[in-house]
VEXLUM-742258 format. One record per residue: residue in three letters; x, y, z of N, C-alpha, C in turn. Coordinates in steps of 0.001 Angstrom, whole numbers, padded with zeros to 6 digits, always signed. Atoms other than C-alpha are relative to their C-alpha. Example, Ala and Ser with C-alpha at 12.3 -4.5 7.8 and 13.67 -1.06 7.14 Angstrom:
<pts>
ALA+000890-001190+000000+012300-004500+007800+000900+001200+000000
SER-000820-001190-000060+013670-001060+007140-000770+001090+000730
</pts>
This chain:
<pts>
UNK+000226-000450+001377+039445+000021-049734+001304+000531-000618
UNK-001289-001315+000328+042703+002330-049879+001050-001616-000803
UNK-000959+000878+000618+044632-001258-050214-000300-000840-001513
UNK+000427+000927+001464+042539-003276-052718-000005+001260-001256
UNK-000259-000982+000984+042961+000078-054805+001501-000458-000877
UNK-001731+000135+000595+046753-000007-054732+000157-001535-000562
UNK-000611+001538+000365+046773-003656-055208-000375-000115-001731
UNK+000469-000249+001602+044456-003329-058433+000296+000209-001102
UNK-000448-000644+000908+046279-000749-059594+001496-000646-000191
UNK-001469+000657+000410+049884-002510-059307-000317-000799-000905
UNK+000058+001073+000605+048083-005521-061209-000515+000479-001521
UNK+000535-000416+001634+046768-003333-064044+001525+000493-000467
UNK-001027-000724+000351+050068-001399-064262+001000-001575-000135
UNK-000725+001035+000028+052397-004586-063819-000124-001465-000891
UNK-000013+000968+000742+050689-007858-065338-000585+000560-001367
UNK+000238+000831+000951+048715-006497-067886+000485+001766-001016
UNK-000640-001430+000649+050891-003097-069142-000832+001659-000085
UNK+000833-001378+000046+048265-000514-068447+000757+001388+000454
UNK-000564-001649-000520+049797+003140-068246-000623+001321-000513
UNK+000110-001488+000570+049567+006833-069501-000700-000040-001407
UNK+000708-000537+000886+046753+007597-071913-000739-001086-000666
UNK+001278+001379+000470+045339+003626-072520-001439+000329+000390
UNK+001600-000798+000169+041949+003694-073248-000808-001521+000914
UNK-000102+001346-000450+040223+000931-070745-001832-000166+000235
UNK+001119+000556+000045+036469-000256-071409-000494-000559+001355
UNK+000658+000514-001279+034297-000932-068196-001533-000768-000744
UNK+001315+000678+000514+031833-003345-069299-000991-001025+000579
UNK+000269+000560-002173+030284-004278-065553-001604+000372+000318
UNK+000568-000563-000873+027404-004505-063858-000216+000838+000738
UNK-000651-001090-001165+026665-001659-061694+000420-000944+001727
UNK-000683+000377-001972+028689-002471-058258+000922+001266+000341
UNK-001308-000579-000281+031637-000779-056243+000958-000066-001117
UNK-001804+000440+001076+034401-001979-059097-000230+000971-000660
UNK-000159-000720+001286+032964+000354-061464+000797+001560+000705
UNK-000803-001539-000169+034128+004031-059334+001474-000957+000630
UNK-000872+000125-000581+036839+001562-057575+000670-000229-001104
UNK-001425+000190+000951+038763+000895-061088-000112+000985-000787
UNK-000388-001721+000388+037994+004765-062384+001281+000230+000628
UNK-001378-000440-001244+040509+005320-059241+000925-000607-000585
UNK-001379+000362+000575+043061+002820-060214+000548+000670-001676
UNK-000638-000591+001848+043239+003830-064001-000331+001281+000188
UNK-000794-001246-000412+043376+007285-062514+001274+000567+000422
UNK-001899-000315-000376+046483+006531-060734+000745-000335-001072
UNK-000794+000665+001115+047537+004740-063706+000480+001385-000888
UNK+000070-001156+001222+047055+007960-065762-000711-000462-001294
UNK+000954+000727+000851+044894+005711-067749-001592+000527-000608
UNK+001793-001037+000270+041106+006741-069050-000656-000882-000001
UNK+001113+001203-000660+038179+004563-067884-001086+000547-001079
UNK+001300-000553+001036+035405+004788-070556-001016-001220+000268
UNK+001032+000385-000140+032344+003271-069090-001030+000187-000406
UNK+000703+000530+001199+029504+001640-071128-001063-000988+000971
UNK+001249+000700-000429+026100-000062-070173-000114-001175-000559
UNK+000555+001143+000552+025415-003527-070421-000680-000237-000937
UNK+001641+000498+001455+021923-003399-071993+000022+001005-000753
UNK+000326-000644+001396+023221-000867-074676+000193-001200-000962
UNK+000357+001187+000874+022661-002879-077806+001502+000141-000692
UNK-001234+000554+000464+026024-004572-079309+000821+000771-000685
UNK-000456-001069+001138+026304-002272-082125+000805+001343+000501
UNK-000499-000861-000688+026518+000779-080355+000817+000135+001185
UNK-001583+000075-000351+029175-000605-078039+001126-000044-000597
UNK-001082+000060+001262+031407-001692-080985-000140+000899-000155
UNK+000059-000949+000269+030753+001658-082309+001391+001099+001018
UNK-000976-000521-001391+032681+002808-078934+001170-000407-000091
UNK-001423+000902+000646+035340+000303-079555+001217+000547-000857
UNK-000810-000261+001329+036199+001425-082850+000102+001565+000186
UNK-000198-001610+000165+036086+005198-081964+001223-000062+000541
UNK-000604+000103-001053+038150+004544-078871+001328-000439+000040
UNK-001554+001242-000154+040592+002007-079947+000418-000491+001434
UNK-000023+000479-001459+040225+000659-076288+001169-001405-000042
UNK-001297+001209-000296+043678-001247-075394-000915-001515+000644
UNK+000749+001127-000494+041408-003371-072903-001557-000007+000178
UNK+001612+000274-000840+037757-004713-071864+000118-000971+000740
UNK+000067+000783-001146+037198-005346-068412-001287-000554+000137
UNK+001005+000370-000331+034220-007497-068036-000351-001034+001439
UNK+000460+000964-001289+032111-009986-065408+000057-000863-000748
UNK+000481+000681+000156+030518-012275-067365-000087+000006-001374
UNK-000393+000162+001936+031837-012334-071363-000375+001146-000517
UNK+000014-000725+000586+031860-010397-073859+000149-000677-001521
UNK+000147+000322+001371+031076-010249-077574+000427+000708-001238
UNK-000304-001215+001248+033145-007512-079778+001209-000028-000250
UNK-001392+000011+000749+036095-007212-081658+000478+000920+000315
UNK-001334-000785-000136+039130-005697-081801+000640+000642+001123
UNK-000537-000336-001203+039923-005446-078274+000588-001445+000891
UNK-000249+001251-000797+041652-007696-075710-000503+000079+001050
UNK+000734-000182-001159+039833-008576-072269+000670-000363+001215
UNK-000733+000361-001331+040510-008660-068838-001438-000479+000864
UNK+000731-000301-000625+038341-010301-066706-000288+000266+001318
UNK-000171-000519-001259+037589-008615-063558+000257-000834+000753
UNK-000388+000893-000872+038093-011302-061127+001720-000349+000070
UNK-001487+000264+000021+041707-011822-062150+001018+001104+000592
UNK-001138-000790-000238+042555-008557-060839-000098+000175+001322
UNK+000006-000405-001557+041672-009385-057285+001282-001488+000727
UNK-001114+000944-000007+044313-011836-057059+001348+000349+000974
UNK-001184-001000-001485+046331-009281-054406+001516-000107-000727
UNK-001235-000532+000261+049430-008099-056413+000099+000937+001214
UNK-000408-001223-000632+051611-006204-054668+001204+000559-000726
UNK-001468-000719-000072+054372-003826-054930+000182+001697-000605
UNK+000341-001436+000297+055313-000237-055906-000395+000519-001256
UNK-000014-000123+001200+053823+001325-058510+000980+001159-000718
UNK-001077-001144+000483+056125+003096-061275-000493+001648+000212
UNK+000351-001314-000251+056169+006855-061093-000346+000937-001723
UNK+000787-000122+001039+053894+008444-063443+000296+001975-000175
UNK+000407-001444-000214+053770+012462-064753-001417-000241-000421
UNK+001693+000004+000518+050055+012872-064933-000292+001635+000293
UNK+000133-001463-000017+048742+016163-065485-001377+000646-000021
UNK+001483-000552+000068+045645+018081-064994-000563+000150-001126
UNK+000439-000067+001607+045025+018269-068616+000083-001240-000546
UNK-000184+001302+000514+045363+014599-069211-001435+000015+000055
UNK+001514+000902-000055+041961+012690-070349+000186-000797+000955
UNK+000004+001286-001273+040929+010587-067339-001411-000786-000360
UNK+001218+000678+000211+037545+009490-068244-000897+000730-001669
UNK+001207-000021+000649+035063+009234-071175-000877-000254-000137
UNK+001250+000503-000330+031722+009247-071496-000601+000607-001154
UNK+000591+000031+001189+029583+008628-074769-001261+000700-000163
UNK+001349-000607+000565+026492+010750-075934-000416-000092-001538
UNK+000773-000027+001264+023899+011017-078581+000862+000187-001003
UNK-000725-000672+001332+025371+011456-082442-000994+000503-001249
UNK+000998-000568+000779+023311+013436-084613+000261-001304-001778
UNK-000061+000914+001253+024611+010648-087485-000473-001572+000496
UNK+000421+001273-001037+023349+007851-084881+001542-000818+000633
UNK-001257+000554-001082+027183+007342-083775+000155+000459+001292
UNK-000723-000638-001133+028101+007930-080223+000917+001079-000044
UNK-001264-001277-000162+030376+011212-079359+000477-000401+001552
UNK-000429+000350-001752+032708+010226-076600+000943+001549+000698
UNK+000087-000762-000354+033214+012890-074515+001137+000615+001036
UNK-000979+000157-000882+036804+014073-072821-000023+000471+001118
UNK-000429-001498-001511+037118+015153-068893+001328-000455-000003
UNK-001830+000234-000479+040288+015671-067953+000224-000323+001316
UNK-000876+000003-001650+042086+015128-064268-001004+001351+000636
UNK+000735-001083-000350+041026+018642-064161-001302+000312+000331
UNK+001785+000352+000205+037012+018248-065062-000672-000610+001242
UNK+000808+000486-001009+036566+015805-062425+000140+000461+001512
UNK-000564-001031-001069+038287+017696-059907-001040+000779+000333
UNK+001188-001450-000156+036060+020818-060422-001421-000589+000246
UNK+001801+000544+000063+032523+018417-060417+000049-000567+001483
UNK+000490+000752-001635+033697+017057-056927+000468+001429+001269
UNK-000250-000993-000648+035013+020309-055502-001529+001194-000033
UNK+001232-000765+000221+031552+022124-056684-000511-000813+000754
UNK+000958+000697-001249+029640+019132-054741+000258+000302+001154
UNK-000356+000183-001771+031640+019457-051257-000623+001372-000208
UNK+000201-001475-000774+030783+023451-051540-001528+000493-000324
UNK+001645-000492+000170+027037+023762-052656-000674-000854+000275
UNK+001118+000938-001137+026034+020863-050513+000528+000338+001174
UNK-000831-000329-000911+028182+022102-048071+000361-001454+000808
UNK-000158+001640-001092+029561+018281-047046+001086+000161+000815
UNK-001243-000034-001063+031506+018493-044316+000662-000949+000005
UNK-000923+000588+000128+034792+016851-043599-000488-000963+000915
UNK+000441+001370-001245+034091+013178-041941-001236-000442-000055
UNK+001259+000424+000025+030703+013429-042788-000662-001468+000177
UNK+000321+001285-000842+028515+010770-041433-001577-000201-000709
UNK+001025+000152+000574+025687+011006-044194+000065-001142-000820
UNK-000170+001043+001302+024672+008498-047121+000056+000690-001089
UNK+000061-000422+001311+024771+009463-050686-000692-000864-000802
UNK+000167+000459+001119+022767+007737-053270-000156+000082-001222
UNK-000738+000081+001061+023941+006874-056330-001517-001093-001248
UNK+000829+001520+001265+020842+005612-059480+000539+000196-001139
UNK-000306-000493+001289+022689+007514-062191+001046-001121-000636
UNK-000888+000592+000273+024284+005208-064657+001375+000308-000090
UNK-001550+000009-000060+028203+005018-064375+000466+000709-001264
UNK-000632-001011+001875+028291+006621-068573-000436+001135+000377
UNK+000293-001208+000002+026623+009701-067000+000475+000479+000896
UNK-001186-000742-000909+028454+012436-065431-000992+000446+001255
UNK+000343-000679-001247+025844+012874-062729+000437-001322+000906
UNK-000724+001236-001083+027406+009301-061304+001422+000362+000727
UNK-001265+000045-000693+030812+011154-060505+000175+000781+001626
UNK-000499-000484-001304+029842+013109-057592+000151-000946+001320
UNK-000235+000789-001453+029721+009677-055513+001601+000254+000456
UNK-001362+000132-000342+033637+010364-055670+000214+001020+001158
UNK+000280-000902-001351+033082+013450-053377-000534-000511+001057
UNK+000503+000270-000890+030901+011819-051244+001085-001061+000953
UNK-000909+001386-000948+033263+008871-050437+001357+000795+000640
UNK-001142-000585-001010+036449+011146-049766-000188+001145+001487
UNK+000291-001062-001669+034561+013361-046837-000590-001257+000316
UNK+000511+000792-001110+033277+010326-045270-001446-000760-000328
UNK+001448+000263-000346+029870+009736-046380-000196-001591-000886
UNK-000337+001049+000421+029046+006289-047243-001211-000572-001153
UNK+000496-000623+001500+027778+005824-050991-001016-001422-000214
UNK+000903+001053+000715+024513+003061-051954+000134+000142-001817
UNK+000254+000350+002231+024828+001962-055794-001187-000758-000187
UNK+001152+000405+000519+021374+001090-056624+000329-000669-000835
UNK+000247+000583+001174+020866-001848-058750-001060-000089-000846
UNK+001021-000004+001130+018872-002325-062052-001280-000181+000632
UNK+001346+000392-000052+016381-003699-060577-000699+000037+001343
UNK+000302-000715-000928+015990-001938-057489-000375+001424-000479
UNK+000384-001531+000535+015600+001164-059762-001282+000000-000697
UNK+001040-000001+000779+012995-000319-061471-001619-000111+000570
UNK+000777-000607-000770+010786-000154-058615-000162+001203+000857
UNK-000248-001699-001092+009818+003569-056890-000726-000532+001427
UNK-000209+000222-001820+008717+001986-053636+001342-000883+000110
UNK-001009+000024-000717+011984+000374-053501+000965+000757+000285
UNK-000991-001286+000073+013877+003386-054072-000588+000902+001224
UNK+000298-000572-000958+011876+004852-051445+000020-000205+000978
UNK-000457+000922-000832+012433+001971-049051+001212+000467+000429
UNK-001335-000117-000078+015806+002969-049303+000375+001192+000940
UNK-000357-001411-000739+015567+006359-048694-000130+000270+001618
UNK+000183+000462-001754+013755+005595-045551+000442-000673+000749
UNK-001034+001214-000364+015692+003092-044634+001607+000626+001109
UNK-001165-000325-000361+018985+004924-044909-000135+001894-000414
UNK+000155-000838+000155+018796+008630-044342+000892+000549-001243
UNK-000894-000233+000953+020326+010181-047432+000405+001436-000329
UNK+000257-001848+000337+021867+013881-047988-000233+000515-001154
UNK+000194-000204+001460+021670+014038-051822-000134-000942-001339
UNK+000204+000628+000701+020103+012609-054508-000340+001061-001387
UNK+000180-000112+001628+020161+013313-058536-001205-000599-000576
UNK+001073+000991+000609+016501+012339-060127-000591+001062-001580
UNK+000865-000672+001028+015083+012935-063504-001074+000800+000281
UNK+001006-000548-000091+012508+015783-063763-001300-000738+000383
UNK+001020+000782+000039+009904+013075-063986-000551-000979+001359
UNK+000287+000636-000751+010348+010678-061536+000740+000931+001308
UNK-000287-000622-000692+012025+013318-059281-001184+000558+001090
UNK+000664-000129-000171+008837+015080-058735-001226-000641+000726
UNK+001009+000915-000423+006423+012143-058338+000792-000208+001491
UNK-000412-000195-001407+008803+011206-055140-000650+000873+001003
UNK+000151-001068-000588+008710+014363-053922-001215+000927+000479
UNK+001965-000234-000338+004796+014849-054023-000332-000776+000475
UNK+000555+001324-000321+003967+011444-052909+000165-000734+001131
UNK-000289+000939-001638+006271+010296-050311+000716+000898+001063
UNK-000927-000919-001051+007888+011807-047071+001177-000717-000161
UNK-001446+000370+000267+011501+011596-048172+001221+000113+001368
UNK-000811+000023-001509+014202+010650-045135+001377+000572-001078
UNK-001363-000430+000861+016449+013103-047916-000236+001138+000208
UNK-000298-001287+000284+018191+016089-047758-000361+000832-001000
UNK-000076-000732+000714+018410+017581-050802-000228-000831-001564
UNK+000751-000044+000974+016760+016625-053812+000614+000922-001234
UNK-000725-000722+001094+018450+018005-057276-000752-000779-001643
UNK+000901+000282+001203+016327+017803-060749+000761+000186-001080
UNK-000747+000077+001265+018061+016988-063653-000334-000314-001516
UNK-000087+001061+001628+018418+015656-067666-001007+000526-000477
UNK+001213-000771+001075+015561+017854-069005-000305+001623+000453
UNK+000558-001082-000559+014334+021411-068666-001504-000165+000731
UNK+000987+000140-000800+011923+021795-066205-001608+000327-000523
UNK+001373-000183+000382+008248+022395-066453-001071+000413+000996
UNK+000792-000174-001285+005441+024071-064387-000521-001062+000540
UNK+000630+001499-000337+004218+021598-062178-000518+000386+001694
UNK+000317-000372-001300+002382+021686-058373+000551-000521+000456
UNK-000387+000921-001433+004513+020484-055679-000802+000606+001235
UNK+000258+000451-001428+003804+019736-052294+000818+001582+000593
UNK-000561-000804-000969+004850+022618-049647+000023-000524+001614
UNK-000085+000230-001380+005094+020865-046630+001424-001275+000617
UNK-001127+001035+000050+008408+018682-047357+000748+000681+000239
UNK-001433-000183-000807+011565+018864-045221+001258+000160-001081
UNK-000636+000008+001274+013340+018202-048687+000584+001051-000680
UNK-000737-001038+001018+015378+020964-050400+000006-000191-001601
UNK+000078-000091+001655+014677+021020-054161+000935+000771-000897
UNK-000889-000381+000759+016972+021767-056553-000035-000138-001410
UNK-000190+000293+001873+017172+022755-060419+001307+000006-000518
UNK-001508-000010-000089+020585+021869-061546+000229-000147-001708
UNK-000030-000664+001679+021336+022988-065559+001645-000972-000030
UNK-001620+000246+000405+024572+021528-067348+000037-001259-001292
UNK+000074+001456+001220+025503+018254-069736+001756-000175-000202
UNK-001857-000092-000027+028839+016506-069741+000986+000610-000769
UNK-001121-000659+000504+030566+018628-072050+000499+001006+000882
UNK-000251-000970-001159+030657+021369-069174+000218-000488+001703
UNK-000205+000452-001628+031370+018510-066297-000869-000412+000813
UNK+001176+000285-000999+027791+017788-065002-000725+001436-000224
UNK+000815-000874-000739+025700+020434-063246+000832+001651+000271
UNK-000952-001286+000103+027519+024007-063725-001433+000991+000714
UNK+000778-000686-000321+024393+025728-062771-001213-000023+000769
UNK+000951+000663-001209+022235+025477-059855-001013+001237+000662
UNK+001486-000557-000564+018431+026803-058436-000370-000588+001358
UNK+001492+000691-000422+016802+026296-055484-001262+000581+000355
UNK+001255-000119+000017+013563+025927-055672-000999+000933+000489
UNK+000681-000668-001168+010946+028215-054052-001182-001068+000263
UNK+001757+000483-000332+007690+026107-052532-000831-000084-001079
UNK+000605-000072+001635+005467+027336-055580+000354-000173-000887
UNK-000826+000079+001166+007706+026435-057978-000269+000723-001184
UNK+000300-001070+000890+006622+029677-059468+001661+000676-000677
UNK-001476-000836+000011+010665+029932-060378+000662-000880-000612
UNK-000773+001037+000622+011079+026703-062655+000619+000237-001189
UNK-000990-000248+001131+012331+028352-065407+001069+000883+000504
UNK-001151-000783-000365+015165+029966-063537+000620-001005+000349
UNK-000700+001197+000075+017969+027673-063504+001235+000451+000845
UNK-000599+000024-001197+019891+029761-060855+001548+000452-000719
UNK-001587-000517-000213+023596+031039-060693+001252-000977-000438
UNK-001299+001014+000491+027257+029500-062256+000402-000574+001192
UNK-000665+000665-001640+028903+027402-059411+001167+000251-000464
UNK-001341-000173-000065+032593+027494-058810+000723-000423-001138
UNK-000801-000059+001297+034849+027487-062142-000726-000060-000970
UNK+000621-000495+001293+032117+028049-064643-000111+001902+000104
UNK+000377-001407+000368+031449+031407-066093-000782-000230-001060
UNK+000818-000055+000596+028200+031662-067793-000097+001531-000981
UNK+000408-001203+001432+027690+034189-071363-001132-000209-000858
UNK+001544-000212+000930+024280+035218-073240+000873+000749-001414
UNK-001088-000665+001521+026051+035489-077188-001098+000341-000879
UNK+000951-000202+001506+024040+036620-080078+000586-000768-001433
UNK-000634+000908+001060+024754+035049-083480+001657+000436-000657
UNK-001290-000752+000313+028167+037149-083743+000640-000217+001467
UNK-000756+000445-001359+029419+036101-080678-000369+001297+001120
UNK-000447-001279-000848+028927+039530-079046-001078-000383+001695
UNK+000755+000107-001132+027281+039655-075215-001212+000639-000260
UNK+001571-000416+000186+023830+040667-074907-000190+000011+001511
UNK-000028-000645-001414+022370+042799-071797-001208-000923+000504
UNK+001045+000766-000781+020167+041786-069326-001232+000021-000598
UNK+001175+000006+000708+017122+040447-070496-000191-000445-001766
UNK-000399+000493+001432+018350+039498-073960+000570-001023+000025
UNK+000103+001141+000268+017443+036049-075251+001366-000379-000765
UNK-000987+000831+000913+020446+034387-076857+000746-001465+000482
UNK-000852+001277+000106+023035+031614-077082+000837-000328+001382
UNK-000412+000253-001417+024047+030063-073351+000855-000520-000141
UNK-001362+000548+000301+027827+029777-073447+000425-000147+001512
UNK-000636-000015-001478+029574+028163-070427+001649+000180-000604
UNK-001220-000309+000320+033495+028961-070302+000454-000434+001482
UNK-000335+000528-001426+035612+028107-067526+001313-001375-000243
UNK-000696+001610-000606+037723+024704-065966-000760-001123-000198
UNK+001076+000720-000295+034358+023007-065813-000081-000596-001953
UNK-000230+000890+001284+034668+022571-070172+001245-001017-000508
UNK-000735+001101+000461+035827+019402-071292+001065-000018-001177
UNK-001050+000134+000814+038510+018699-073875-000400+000241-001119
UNK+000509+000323+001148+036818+017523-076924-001006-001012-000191
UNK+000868+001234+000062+034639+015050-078410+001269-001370-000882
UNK-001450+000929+000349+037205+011930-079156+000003-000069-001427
UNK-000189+000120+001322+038405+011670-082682-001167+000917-001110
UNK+001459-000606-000095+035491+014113-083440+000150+001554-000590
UNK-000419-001722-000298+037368+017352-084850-001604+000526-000822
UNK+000729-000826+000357+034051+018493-086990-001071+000511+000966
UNK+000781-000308-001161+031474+018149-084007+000931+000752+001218
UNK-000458-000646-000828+034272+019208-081780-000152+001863-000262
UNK+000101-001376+000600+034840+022655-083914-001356+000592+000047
UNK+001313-000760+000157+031009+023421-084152-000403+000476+001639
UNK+000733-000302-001348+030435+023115-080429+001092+000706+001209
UNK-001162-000291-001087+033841+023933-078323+000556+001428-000682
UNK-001028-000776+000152+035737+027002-078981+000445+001037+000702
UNK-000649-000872-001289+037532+030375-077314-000962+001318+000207
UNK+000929-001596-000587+035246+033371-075641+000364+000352+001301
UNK-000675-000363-001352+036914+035885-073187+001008-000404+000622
UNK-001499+000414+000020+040599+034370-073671-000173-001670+000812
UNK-000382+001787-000178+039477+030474-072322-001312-000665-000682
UNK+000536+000771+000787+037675+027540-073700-001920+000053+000433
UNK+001575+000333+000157+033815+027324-074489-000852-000827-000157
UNK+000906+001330+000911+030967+025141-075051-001203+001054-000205
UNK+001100-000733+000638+028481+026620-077088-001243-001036+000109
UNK+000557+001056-000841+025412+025031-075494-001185-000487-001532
UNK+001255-000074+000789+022444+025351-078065-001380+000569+000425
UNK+001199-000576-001066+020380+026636-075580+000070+001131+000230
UNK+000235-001604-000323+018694+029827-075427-000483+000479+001590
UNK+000049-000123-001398+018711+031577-072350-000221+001499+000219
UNK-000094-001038-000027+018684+035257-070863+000473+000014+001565
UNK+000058-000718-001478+019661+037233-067603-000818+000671+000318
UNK+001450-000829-000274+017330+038433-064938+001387+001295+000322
UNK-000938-001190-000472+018458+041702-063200+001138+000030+001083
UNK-000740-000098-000992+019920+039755-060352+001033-001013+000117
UNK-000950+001010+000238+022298+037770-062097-000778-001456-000200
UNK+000508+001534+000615+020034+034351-062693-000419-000067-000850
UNK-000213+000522+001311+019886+032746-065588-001455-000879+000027
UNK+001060+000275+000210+016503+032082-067185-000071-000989-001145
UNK+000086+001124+001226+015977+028914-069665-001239+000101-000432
UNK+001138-000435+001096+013935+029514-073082+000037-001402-000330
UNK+000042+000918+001094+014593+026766-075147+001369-000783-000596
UNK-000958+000293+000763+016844+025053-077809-000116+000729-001301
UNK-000441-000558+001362+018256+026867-080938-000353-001703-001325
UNK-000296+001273+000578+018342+022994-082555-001447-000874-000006
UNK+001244+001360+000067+015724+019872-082795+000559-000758+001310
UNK-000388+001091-000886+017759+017888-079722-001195+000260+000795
UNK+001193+000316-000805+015281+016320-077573+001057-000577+001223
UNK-000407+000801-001001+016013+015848-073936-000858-000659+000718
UNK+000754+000651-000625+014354+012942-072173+000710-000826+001042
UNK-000477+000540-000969+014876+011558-069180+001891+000041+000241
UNK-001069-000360-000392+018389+012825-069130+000853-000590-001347
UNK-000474+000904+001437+018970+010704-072882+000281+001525-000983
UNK+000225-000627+001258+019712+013344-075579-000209-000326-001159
UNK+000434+001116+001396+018031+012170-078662+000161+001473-001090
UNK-000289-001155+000863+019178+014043-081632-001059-000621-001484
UNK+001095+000497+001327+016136+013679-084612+001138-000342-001248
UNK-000664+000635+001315+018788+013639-087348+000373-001154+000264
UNK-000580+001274+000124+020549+010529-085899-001520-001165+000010
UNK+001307+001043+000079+016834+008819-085272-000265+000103-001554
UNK+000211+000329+001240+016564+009576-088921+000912-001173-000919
UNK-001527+000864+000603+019805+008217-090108+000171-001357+000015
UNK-000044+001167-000229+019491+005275-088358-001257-000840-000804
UNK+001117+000956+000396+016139+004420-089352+000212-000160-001785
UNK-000089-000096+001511+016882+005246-093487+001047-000895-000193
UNK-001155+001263+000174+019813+002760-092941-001051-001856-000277
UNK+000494+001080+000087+017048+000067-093102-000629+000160-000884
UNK+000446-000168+000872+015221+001132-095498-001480-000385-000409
UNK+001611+000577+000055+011462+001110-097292-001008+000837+000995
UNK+000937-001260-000457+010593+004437-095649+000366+001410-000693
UNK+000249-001410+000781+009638+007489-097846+000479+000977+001034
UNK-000374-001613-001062+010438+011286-096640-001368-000124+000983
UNK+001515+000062-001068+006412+011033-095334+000179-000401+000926
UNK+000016+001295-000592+007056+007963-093470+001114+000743+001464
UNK-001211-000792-000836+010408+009723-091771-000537+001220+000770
UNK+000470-001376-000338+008448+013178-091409-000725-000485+001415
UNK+001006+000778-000931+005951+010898-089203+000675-000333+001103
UNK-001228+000612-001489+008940+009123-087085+000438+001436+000926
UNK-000775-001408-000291+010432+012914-086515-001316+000292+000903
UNK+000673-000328-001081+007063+013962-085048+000105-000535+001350
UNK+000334+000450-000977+006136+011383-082736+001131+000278+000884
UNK-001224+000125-000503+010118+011678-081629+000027+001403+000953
UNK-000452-001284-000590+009822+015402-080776-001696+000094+000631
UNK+000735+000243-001077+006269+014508-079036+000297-000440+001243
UNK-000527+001089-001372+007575+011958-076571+000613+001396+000313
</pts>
């Protein structure tokens, strides 16, 4: 692996000019290539902005044109303007030789990754060198993976969401990483096949289908981690080997900054558990000031763990990023409080965003989009807005 890296990366850096701060479209199937050419256009000092097949055309172009993406690497064609393509196969062609010497810096963008836009555009989303650092250094120490490890990891989270980067932890201690395909995800006895199959130490699952697992089947998994929505009372099972986990966060803060586990009764699902390593969690009131234990307010993370910006994005950047307690913030939208013993209790949202299945759907952009077609009254819209914040 270590060689077809370097080789990759000589052939991106050498034939087709890729260096320091190009913006480089992954527009792939899920396989290995997609975390194995993050790596190279890491060494490059490059930024990998990975994108889903079956998003619809528009809202890739949309990405395009935010991005100004030098290249798109694809399999099997492509259909959008204003970019030039590479297609993957050409870069296994075994270049060799040294690559130039790069300054790359912990504050460089290394990856982006696109979310909801309250105007129905994408917001692409900066980590730095730094960001991904801190999301794989928090995995080795609150799964505790040992060095050499000899576990599996599986991987269903798509490659645009930041809960896909901790396979990068898993692969440098040893453990050896399954990428679920589409249509292995789209069955839950094959996903469970799997599990049984190949013992696994940690898995990422939506609230939804997390649960059903976890009541239903005897899992050959470690540790179990519930994500992409706030939780909800619900009966589990007490007789599973499984470690449960509530894990709080959203890529502007790096992933998972805040982690629960579970008790048996899951009489403790609205506690979302303690900051992990380089976040620092704050309860603000509408003046920024702190608020004592037990007082509902505004859930600010601060820390290493916040991202840059949102790309080209200064008005959404300014509303949501700024400075509390001399370093950078993300002002979440989410109301929250402290208990007495330091954990952090989840109320709600300050806002209309809807989280589903780990999607953030923002009602203004479902409006926006839909009044772009036109031949629907305010009624008609009022109606779409419900059902939207039903689902």
């Amino acid at each position: 692996m270590a060689e077809l890296i370097k080789s990759i990366s000589y052939t991106l850096q050498n034939d087709y000019k890729i260096g320091k701060s190009d913006k480089i479209l992954l527009y792939l199937p899920r396989s290995y290539y997609i975390p194995l050419l993050t790596v190279c256009l890491m060494k490059l000092g490059a930024i990998t902005i990975p994108v889903d097949e079956d998003y619809p055309k528009t809202y890739i172009q949309s990405i395009i044109n935010n991005s100004s993406a030098k290249y798109i690497i694809h399999e099997s064609g492509y259909d959008f303007d204003d970019v030039e393509s590479i297609h993957l196969y050409s870069l296994n062609n075994g270049g060799s030789g040294v690559l130039m010497d790069l300054d790359i810096d912990l504050e460089d963008t290394a990856l982006i990754l696109y979310t909801s836009g309250t105007s129905g555009v994408p917001k692409g989303v900066e980590l730095t060198q730094r960001n991904i650092i801190n999301i794989n250094f928090n995995c080795v120490n609150f799964l505790n993976i040992p060095e050499g490890g000899s576990g599996n990891f599986m991987c269903l989270a798509k490659f645009n969401f930041v809960a896909s980067i901790p396979i990068f932890a898993a692969l440098m201690h040893g453990f050896e990483v399954f990428i679920i395909r589409e249509t292995t995800k789209e069955s839950i006895f094959k996903i469970v096949q799997y599990l049984n199959s190949y013992h696994c130490y940690f898995l990422f699952l939506t609230q939804e289908l997390g649960l059903y697992l976890y009541n239903n089947f005897d899992l050959n998994l470690d540790n179990l981690a519930l994500v992409g929505s706030s939780l909800s009372k619900a009966e589990v099972r007490d007789d599973s080997f499984t470690v449960l986990w509530n894990a709080y966060g959203c890529t502007e803060v790096s992933g998972s900054v805040i982690l629960n586990r579970l008790n048996k009764d899951f009489s403790d699902y609205s506690v979302i558990g303690r900051p992990l390593g380089g976040s620092r969690v704050y309860i603000l009131d509408d003046n920024k000031n702190q608020l004592p234990i037990g007082a509902v307010g505004e859930l600010v993370i601060g820390g290493p763990v916040v991202t840059k910006q949102y790309l080209n994005n200064s008005e959404q950047t300014s509303k949501s990023y700024g400075e509390f307690n001399g370093e950078r913030a993300f002002f979440t939208n989410d109301l929250a409080y402290f208990k007495s013993d330091g954990s952090v209790v989840y109320v709600g949202r300050k806002d209309d965003q809807i989280n589903l299945n780990g999607f953030r759907i923002e009602p203004d952009g479902v409006q926006s989009v839909i009044s772009e077609f036109g031949g629907f009254n305010q009624l008609r819209l009022l109606w779409v807005m419900l059902i939207v914040k039903i689902i």
